[in-house]
C-alpha atoms as a printed R data frame, in Angstrom:
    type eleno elety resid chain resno      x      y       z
1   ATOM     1    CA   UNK     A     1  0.000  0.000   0.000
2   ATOM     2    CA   UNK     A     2  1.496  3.281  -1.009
3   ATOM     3    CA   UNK     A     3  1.550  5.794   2.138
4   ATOM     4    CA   UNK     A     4  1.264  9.470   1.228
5   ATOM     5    CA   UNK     A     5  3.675 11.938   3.347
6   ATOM     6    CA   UNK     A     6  4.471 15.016   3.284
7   ATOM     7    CA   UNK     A     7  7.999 16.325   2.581
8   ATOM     8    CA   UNK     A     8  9.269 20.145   1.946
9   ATOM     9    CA   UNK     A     9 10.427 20.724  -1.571
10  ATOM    10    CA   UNK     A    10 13.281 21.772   0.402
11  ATOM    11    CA   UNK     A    11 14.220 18.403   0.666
12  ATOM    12    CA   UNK     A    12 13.792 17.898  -2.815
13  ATOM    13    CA   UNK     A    13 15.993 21.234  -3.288
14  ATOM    14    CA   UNK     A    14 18.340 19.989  -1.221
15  ATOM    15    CA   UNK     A    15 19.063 17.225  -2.745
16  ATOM    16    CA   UNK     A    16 19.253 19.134  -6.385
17  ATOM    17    CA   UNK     A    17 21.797 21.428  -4.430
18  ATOM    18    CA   UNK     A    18 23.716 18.079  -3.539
19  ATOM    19    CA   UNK     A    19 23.740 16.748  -6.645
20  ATOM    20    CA   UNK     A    20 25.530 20.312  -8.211
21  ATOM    21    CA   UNK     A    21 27.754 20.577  -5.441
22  ATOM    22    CA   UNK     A    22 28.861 17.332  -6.490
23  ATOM    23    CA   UNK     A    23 28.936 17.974 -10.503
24  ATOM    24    CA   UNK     A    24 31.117 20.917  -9.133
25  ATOM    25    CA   UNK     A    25 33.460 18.772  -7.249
26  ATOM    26    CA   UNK     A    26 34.041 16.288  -9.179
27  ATOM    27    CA   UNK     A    27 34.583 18.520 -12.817
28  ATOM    28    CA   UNK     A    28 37.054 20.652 -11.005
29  ATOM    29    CA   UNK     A    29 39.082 17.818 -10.531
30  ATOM    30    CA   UNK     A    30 39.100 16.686 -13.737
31  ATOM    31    CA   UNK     A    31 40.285 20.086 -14.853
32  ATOM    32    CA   UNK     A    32 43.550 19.726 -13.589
33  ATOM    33    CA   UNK     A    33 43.799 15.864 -13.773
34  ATOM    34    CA   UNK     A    34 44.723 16.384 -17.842
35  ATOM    35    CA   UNK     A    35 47.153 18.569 -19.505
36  ATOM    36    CA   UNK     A    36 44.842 18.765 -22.227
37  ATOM    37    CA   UNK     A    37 43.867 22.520 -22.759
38  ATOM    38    CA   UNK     A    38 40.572 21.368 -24.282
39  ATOM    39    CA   UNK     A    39 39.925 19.196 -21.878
40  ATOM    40    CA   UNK     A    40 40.232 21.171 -19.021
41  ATOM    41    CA   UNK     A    41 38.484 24.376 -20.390
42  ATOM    42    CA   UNK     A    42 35.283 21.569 -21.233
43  ATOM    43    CA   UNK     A    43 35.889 20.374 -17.476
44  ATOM    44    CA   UNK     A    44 36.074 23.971 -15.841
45  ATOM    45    CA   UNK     A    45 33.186 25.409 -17.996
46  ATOM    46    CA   UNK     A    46 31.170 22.231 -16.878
47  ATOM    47    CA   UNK     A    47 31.866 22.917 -12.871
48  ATOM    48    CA   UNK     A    48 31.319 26.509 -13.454
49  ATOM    49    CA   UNK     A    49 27.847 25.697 -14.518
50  ATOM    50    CA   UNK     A    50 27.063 23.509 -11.851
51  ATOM    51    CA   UNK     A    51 27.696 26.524  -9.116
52  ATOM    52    CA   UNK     A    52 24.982 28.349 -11.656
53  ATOM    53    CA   UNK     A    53 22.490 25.804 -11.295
54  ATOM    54    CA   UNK     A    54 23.037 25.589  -7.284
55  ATOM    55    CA   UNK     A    55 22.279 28.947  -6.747
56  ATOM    56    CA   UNK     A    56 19.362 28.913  -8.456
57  ATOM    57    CA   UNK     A    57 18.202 26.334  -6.286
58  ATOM    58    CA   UNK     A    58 19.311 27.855  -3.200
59  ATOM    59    CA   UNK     A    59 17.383 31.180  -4.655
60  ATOM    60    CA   UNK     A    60 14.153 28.203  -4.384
61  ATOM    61    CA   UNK     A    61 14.357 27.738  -1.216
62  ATOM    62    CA   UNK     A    62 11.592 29.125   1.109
63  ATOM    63    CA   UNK     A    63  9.649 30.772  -1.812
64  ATOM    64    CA   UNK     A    64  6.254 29.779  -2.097
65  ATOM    65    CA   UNK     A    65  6.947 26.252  -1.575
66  ATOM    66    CA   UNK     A    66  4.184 23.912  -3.357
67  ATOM    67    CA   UNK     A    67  2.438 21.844  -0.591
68  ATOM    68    CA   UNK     A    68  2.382 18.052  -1.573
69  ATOM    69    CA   UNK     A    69  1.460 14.728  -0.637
70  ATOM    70    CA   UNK     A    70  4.365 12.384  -1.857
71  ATOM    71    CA   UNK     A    71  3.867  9.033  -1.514
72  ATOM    72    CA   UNK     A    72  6.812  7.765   0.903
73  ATOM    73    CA   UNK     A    73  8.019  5.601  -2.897
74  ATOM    74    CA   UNK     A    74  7.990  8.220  -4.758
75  ATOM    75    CA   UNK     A    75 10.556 10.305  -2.397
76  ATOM    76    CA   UNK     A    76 12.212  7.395  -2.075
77  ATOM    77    CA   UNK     A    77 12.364  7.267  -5.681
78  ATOM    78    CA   UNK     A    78 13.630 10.774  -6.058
79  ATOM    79    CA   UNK     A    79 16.061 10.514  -3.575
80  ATOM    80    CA   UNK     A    80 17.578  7.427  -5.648
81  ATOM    81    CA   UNK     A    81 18.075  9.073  -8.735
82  ATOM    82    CA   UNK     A    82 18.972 12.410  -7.251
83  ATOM    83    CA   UNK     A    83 21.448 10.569  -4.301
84  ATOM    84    CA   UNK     A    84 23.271  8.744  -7.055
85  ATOM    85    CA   UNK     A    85 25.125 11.823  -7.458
86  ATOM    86    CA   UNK     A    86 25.231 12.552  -3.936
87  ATOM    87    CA   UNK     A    87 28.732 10.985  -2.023
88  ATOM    88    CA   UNK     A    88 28.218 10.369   2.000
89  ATOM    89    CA   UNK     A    89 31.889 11.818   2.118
90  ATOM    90    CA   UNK     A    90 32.052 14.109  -0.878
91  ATOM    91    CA   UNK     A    91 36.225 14.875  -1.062
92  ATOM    92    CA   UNK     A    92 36.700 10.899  -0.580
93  ATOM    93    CA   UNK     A    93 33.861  9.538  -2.878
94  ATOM    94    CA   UNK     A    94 34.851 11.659  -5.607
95  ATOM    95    CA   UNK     A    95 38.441 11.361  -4.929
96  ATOM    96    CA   UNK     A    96 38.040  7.312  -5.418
97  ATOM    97    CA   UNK     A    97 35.764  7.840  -8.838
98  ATOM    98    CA   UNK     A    98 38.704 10.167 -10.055
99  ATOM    99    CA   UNK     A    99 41.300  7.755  -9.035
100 ATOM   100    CA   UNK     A   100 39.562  5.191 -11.295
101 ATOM   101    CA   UNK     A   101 39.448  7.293 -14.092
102 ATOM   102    CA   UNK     A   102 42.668  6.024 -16.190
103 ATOM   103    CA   UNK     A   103 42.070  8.512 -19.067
104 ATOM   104    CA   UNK     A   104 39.938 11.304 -20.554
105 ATOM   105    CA   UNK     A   105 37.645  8.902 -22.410
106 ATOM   106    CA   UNK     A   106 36.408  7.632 -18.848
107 ATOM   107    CA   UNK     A   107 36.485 11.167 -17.500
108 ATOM   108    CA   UNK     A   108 33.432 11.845 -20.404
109 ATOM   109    CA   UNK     A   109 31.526  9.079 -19.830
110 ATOM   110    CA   UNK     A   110 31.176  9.722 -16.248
111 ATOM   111    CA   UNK     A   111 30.398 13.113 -16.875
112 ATOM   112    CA   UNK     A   112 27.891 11.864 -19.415
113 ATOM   113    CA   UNK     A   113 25.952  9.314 -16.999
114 ATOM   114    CA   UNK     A   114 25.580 11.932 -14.225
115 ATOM   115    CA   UNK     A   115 24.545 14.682 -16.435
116 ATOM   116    CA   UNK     A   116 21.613 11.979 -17.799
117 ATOM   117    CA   UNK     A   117 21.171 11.320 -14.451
118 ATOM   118    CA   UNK     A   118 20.591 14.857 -13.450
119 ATOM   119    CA   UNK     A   119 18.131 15.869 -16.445
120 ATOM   120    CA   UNK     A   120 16.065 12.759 -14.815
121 ATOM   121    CA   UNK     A   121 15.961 13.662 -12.030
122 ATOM   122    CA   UNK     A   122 15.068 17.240 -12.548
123 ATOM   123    CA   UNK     A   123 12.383 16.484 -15.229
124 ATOM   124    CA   UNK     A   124 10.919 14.676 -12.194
125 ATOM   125    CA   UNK     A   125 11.407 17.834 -10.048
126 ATOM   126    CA   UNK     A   126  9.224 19.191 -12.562
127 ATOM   127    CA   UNK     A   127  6.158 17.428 -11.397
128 ATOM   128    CA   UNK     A   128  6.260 19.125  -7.754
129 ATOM   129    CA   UNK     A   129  6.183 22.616  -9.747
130 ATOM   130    CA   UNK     A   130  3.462 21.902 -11.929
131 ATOM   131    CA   UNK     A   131  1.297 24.467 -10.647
132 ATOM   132    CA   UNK     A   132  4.386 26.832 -10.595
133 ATOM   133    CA   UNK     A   133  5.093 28.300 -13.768
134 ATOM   134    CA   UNK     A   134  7.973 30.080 -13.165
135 ATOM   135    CA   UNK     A   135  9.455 27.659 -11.264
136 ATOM   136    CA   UNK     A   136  8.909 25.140 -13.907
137 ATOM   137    CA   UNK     A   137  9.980 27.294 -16.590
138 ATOM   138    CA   UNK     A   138 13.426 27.688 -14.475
139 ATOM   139    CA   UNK     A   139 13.799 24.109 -14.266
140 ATOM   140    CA   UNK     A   140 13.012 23.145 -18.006
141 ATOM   141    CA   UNK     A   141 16.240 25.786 -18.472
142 ATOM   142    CA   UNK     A   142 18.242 23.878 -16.060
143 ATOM   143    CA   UNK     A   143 17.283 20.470 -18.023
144 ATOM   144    CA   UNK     A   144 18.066 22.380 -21.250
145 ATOM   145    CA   UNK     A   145 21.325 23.201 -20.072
146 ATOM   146    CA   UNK     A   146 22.058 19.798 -18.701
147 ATOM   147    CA   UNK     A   147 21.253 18.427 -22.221
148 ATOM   148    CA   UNK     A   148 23.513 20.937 -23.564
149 ATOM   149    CA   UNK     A   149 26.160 19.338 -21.577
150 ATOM   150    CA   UNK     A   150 25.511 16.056 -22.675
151 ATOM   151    CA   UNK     A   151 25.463 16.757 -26.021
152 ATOM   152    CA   UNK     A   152 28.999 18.976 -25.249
153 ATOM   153    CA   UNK     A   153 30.236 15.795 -23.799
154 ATOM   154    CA   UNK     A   154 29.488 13.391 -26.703
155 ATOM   155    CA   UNK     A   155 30.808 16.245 -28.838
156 ATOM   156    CA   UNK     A   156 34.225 15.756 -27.138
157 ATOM   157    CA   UNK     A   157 34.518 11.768 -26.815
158 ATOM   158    CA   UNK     A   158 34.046 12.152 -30.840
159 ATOM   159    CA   UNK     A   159 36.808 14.590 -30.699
160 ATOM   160    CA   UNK     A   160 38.806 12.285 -28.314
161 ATOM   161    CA   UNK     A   161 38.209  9.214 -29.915
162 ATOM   162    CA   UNK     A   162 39.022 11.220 -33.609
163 ATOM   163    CA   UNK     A   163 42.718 12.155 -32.293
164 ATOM   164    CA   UNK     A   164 43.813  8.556 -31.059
């Protein structure tokens, strides 16, 4: 049986901030983990965009907040695609997924799976805003973005997989 709770869409927020503050972290170390102008100008362009999109959702919080009943699955839910990109201990999490990354190739299809990840998750953020049409406009901009990235990303494993 499906219980219906209610959470704050700050949680939801919070965990949209989480998931940036994240992006951020780990693209800034990939800037300087290749010598690779290119590279690194993709990389810091990337984390600079992720600080973008967390302010916006800090500028969110505590505005008129939608009231919701959320079933406890579909939080649950949320919180699973959104936590993916969410590290218990951020500088050690992402210092271990950078580690493991043995070359640029791997450093774009990280990148690539969390920004799909994201656009998922924020195209379900979408659904608490319904009713909010600035709100929702905001977020199909952030998802717009996101896909931008994604598409920048594939641009540049072409580009990587051209040169070797």
């Amino acid at each position: 049986m499906l219980t219906a709770m209610k959470y704050s869409v700050k949680e939801i927020l919070d965990i949209a901030i989480g998931i940036e503050e994240t992006g951020y972290e780990f693209y800034t170390r990939c800037a300087v983990l290749f010598k690779d102008a290119g590279m690194r100008d993709v990389f810091d362009f990337l984390a600079r965009e992720e600080q973008e999109h967390k302010k916006i959702f800090q500028s969110l919080i505590g505005s008129d907040e939608p009231d919701g009943l959320f079933t406890e699955e579909y939080f649950a839910y949320l919180k699973a695609i959104g936590g993916a990109r969410i590290f218990e201990n951020k500088a050690a999490d992402i210092g271990r997924v950078v580690a493991g990354i043995a070359d640029p190739v791997d450093a774009v299809k990280h990148a690539f799976g969390t920004e799909k990840e994201s656009i998922l998750f924020y195209d379900e953020m979408k659904r608490l805003f319904e009713n909010d049409r600035k709100t929702a406009a905001l977020l199909d901009r952030i998802i717009e973005e996101e896909r931008k990235h994604v598409a920048l990303l594939l641009d540049l494993l072409e580009k990587i997989r051209l040169s070797s």
